[in-house]
N, C-alpha and C positions, 0 to 999 in steps of 0.2 A: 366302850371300855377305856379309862384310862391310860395313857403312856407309862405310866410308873407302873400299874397293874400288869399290862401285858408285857410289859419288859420283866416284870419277876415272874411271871408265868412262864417265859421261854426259858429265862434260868433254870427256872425245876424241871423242864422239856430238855435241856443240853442242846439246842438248836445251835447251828454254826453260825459263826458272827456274823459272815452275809448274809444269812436269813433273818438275825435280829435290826444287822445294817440298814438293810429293805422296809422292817418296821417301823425303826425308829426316821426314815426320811419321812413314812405315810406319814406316821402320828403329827412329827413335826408341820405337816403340810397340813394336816386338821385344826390344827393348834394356830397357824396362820389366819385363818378365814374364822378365827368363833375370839380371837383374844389379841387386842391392837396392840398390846406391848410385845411381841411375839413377830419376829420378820426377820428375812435374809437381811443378809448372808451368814448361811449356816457353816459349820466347817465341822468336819466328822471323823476320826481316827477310833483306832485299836490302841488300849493298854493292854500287853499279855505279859507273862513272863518273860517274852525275849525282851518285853519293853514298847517304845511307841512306833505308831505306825499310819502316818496321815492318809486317807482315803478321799480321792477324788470323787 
């Protein structure tokens, strides 16, 4: 399944950011090994309402 697919699927699920965090490191690591334009280093934060939030 796609990354853009399963990330709007967990949207309409309300899953917690860390659980979509979790997915979207998988996908991104799927995405490394099938597409050469595609490679670290990644860097991953939260946009919410209170605002930004960079995650290690």
């Amino acid at each position: 399944m796609g990354l853009e697919y399963k990330l709007n699927q967990l949207c309409r699920e309300n899953v917690s950011l860390d659980h979509i965090l979790s997915e979207v490191k998988k996908g991104m690591e799927r995405l490394v090994k099938t597409q050469e334009e595609i490679g670290p280093p990644f860097s991953y934060a939260f946009i919410t309402k209170e605002g930004f939030r960079r995650v290690d």
